[in-house]
Structure formats: structure tokens, C-alpha cells
DRENBA-537242 format. One record per residue: residue number from 1; residue in three letters; z negated, y negated, x of N, C-alpha, C, O in turn. Coordinates in nm, 2 decimals. Last residue first. Layout:
N
ATOM   nr  rest    n_zz    n_yy    n_xx   ca_zz   ca_yy   ca_xx    c_zz    c_yy    c_xx    o_zz    o_yy    o_xx
ATOM  NUM   ala       Z       Y       X       Z       Y       X       Z       Y       X       Z       Y       X
...
END
This chain:
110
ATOM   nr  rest    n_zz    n_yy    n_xx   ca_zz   ca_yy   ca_xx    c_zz    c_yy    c_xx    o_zz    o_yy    o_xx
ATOM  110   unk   -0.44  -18.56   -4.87   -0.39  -18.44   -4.87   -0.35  -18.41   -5.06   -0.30  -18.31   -5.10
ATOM  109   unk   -0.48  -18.91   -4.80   -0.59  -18.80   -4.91   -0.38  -18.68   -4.87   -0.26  -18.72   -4.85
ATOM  108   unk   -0.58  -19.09   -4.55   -0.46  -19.06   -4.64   -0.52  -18.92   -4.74   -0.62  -18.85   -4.71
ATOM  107   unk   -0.85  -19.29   -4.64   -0.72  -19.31   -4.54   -0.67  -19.16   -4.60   -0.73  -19.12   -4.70
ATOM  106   unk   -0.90  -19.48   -4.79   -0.99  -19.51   -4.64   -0.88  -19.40   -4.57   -0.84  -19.42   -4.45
ATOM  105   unk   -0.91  -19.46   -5.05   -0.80  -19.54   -5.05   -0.83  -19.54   -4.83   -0.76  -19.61   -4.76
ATOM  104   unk   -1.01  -19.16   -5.19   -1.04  -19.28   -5.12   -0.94  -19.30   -5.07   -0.87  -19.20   -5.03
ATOM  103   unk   -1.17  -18.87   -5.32   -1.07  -18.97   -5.28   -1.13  -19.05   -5.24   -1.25  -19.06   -5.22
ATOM  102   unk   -1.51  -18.71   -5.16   -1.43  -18.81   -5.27   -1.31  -18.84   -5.21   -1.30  -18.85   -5.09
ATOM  101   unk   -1.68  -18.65   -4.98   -1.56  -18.51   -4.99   -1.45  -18.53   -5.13   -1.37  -18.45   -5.18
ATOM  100   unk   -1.83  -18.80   -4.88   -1.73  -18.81   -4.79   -1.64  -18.69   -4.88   -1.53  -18.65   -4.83
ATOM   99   unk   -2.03  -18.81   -5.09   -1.96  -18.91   -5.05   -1.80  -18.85   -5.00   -1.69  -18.86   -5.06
ATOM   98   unk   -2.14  -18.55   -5.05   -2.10  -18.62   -5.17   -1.95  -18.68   -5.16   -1.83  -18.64   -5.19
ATOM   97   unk   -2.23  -18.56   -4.83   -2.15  -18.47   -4.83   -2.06  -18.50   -4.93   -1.94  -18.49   -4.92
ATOM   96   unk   -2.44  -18.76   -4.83   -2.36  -18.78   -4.71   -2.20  -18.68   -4.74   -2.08  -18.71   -4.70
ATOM   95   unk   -2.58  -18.68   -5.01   -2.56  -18.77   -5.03   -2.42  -18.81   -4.93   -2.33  -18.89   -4.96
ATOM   94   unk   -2.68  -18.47   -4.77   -2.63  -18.42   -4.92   -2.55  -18.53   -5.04   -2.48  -18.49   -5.13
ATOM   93   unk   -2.83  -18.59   -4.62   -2.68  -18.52   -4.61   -2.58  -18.46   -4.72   -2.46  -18.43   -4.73
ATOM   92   unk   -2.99  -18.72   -4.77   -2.92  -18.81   -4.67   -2.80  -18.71   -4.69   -2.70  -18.73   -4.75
ATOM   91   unk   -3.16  -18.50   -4.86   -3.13  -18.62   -4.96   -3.00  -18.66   -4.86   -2.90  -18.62   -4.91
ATOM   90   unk   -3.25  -18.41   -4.65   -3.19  -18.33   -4.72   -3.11  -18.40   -4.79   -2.99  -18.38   -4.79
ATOM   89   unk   -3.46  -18.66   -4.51   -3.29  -18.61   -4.47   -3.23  -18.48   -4.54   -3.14  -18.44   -4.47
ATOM   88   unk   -3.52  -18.81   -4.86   -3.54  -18.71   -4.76   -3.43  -18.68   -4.65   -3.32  -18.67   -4.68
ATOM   87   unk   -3.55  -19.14   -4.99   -3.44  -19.04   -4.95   -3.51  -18.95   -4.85   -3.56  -19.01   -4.75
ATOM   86   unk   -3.69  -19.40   -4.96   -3.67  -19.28   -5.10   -3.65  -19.16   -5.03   -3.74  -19.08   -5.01
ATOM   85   unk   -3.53  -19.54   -4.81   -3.68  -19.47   -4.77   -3.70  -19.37   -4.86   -3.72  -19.26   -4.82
ATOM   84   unk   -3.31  -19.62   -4.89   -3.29  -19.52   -4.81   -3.44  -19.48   -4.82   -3.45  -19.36   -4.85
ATOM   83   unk   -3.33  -19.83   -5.08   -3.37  -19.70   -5.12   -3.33  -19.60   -5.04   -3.31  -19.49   -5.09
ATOM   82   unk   -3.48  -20.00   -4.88   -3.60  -19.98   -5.01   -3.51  -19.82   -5.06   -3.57  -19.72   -5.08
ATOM   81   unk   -3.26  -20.08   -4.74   -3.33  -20.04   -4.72   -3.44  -19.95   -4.76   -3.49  -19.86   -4.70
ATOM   80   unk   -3.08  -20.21   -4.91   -3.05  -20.04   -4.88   -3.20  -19.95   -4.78   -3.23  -19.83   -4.77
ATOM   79   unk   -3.24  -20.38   -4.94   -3.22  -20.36   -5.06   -3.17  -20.20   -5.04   -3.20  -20.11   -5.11
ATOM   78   unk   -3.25  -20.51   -4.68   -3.38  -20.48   -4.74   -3.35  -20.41   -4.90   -3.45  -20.39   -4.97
ATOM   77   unk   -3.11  -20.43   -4.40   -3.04  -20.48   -4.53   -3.20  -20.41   -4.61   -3.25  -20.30   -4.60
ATOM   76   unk   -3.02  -20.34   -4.06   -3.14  -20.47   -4.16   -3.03  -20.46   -4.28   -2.91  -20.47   -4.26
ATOM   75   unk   -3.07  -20.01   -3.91   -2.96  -20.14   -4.01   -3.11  -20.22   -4.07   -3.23  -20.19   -4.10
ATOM   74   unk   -3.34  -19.99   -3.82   -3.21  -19.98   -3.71   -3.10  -20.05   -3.78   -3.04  -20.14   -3.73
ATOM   73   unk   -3.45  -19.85   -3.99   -3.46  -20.04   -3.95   -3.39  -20.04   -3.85   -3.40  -20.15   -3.79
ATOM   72   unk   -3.51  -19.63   -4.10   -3.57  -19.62   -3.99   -3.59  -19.82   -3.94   -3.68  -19.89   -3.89
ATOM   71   unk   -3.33  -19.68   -4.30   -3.44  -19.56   -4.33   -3.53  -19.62   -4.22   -3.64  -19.67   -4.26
ATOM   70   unk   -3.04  -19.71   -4.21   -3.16  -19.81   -4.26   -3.27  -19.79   -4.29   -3.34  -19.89   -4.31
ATOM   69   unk   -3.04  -19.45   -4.04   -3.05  -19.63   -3.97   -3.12  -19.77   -4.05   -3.20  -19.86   -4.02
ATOM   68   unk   -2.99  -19.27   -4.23   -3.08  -19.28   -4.19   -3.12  -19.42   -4.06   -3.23  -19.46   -4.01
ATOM   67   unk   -2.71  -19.45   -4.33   -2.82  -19.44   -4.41   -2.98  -19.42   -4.32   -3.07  -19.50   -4.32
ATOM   66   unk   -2.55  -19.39   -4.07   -2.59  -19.50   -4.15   -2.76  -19.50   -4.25   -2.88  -19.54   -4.23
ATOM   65   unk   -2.57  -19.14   -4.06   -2.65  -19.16   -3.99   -2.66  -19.34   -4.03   -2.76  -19.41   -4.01
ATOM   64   unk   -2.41  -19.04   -4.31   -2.56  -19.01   -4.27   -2.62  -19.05   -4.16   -2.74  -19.01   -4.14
ATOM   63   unk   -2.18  -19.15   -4.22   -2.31  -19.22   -4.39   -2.43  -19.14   -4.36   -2.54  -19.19   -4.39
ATOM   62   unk   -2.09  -18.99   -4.02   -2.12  -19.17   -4.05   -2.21  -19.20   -4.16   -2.29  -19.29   -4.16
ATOM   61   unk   -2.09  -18.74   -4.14   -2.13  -18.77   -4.02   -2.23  -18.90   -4.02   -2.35  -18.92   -4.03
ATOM   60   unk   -1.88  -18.78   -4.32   -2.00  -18.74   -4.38   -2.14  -18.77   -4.27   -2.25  -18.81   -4.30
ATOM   59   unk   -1.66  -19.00   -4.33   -1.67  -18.90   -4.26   -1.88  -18.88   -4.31   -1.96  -18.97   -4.32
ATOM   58   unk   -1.53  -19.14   -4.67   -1.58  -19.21   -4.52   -1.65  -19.06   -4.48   -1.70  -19.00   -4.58
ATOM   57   unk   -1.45  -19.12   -4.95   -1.39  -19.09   -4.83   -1.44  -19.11   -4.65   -1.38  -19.10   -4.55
ATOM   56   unk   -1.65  -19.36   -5.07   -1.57  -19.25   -5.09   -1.50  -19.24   -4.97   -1.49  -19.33   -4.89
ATOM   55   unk   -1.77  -19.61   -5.01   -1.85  -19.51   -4.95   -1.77  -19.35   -4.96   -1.80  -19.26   -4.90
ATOM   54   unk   -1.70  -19.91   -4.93   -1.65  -19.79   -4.99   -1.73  -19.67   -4.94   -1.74  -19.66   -4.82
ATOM   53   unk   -1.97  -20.16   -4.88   -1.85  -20.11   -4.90   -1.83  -19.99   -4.94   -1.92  -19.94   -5.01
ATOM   52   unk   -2.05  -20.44   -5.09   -2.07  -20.35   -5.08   -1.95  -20.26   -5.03   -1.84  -20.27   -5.09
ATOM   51   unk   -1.91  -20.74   -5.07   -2.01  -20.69   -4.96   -2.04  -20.57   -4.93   -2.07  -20.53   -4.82
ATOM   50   unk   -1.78  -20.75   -5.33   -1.70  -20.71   -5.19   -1.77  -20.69   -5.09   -1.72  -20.62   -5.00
ATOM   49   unk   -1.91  -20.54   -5.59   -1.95  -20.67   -5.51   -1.87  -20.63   -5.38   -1.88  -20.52   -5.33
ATOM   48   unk   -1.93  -20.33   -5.66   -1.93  -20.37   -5.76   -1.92  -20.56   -5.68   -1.92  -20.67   -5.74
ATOM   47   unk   -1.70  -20.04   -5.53   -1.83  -20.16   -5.51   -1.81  -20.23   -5.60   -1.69  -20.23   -5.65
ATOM   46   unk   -1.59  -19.76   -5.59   -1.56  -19.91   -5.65   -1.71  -20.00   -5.66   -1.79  -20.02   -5.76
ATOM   45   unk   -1.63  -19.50   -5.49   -1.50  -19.59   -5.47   -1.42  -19.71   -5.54   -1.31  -19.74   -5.56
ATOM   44   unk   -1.82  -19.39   -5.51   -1.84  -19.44   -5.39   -1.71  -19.51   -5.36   -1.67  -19.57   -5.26
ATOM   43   unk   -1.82  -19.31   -5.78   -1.80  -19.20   -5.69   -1.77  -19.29   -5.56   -1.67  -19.25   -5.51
ATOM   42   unk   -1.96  -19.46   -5.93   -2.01  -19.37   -5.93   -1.95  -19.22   -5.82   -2.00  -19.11   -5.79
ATOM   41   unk   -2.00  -19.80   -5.72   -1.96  -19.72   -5.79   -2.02  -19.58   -5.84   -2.13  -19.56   -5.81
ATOM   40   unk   -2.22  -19.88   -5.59   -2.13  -19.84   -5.48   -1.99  -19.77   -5.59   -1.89  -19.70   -5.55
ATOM   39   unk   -2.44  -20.00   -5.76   -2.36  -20.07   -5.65   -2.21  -20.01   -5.57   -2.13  -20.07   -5.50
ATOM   38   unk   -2.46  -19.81   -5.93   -2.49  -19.96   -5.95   -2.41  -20.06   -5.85   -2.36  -20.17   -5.87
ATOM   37   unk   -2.51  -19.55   -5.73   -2.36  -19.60   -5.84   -2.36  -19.75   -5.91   -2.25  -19.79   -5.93
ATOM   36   unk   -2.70  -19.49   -5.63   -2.62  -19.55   -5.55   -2.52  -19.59   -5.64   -2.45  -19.68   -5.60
ATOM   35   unk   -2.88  -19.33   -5.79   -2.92  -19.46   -5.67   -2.81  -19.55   -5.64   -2.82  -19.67   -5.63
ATOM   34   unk   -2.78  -19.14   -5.97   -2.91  -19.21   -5.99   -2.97  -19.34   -5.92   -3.05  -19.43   -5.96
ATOM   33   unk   -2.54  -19.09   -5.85   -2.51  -19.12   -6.03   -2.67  -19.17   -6.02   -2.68  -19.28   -6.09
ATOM   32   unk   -2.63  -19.01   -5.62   -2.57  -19.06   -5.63   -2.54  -19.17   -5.76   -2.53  -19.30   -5.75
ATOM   31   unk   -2.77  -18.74   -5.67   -2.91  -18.85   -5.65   -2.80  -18.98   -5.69   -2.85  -19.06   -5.77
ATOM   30   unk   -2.59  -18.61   -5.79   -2.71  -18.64   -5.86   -2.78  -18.75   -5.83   -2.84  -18.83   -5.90
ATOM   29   unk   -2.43  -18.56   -5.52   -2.37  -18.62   -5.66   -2.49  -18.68   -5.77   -2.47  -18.79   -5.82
ATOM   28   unk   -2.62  -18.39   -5.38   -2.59  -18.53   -5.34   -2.51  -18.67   -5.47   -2.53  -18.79   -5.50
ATOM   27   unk   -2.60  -18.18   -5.52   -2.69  -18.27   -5.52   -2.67  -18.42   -5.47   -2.70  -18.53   -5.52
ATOM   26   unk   -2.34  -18.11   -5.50   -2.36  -18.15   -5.60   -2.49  -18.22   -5.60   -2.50  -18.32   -5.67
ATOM   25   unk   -2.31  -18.10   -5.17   -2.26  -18.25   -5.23   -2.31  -18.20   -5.40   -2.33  -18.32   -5.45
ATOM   24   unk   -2.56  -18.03   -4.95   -2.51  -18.02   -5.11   -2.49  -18.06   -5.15   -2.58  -18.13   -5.20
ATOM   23   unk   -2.55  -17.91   -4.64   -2.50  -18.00   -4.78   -2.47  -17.91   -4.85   -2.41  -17.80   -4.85
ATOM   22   unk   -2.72  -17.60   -4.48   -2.55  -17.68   -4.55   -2.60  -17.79   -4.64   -2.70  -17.76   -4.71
ATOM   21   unk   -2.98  -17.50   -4.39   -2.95  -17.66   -4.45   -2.80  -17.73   -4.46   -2.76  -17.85   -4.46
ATOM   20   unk   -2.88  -17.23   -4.40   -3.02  -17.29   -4.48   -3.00  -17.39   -4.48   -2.98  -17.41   -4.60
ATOM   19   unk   -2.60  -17.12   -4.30   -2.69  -17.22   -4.30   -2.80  -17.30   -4.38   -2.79  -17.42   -4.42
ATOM   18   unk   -2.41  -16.83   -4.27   -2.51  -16.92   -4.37   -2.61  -16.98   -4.33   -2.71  -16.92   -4.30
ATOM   17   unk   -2.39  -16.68   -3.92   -2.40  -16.72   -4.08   -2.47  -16.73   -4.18   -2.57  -16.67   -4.20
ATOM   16   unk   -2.56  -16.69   -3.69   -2.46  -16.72   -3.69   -2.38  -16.78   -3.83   -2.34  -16.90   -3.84
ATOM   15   unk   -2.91  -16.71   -3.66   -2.78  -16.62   -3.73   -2.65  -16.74   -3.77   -2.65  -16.84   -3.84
ATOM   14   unk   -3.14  -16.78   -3.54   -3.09  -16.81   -3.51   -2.93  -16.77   -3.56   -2.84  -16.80   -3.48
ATOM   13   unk   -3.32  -16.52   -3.49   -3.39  -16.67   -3.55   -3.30  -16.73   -3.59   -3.33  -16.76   -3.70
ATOM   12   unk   -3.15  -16.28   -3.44   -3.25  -16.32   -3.58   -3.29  -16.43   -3.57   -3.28  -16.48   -3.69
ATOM   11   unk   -3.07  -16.44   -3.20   -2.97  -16.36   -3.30   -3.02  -16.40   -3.44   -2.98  -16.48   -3.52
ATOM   10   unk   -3.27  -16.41   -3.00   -3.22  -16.56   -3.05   -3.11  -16.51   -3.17   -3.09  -16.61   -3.24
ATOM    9   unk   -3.33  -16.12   -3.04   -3.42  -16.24   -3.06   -3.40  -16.38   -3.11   -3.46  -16.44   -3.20
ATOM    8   unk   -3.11  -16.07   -2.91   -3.14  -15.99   -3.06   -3.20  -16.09   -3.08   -3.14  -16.18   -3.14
ATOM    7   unk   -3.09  -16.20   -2.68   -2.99  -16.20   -2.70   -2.99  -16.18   -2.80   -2.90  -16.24   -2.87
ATOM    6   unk   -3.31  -16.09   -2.52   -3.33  -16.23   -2.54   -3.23  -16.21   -2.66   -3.29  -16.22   -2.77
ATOM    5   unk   -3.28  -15.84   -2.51   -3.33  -15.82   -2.58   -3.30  -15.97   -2.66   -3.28  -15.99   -2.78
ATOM    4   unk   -3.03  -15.81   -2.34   -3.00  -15.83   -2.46   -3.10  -15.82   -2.53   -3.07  -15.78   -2.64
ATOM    3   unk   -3.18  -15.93   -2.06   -3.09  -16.00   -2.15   -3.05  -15.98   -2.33   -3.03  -16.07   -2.42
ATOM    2   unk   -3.31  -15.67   -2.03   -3.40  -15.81   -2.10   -3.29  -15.90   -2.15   -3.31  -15.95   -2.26
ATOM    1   unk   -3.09  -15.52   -1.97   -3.16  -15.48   -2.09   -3.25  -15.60   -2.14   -3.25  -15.63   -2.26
END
């Protein structure tokens, strides 16, 4: 019986379905068109400079923990860095969801 009380308990805190913090690639698209498109393109798939790279298509995972690496100074680049700081981790994933749910030449599109 204490088991399933534990079991209701962690149930309600804790629900299986819908995630309060899913991505939101249309936000992510927002901040995107506001921060990142000078450089990375508007949909992450045409740097304006061969240094910058493709941000379309790349696993949502990776750009978010990129990004928060420059956030923190774990990546050195002082220019991603100024506007990772901007960025909330809400901002990060959502920017992160954006990204990765674009074409891209990064590898085979369905």
C-alpha cells in the first residue's frame, strides 16, 4: 500500500503526459529572425561567412548544449558569446528546436 501511495505521488508531480517545458521551435524561430540570422542565415542554412557554421539540420541536443557552452565560457567565441548570455535556457531549446527541425544539406532530409 505505501508503495502505491509513493507511486500516486510521484504520478502527480511528475505526469507522464505533456511537458511544461517541450520546445518551441516557433519561438525559437522568433528569437532566430532576431539574433541569429545576420550570421547564420534566416533558417540556419546559409552562413554569411565560411567560419559560421550550418545550424539547419544539426540534432537539437548539440546546439543546445553548444550554445549553453558559450553562455557559460566553456566555448571561447566573444561574439556568440555576448548573445548566448541574452538567451534563457527556454530561449536555448527553443532556438535549439528551431534549428534542428530545418532542411539541411547535414544529412539526408526524408
Amino acid at each position: 500500500m505505501r508503495i502505491l501511495l509513493i507511486a500516486a505521488a510521484c504520478a502527480a508531480v511528475f505526469p507522464l503526459s505533456g511537458n511544461a517545458w517541450a520546445a518551441d521551435p516557433a519561438n525559437g524561430r522568433a528569437i532566430a529572425e532576431k539574433v541569429c540570422a545576420a550570421c547564420h542565415g534566416a533558417e540556419g542554412n546559409k552562413p554569411v561567412a565560411p567560419e559560421n557554421p550550418l545550424l539547419a539540420g544539426q540534432y537539437a541536443d548539440y546546439l543546445a548544449k553548444a550554445l549553453s557552452d558559450y553562455k557559460t565560457g566553456k566555448r571561447a567565441n566573444p561574439v556568440m558569446k555576448a548573445f548566448a548570455d541574452q538567451l534563457k535556457r527556454k530561449d536555448i531549446e527553443d532556438l535549439a528546436a528551431w534549428f534542428a527541425s530545418q532542411k539541411s544539406s547535414l544529412h539526408f532530409q526524408r
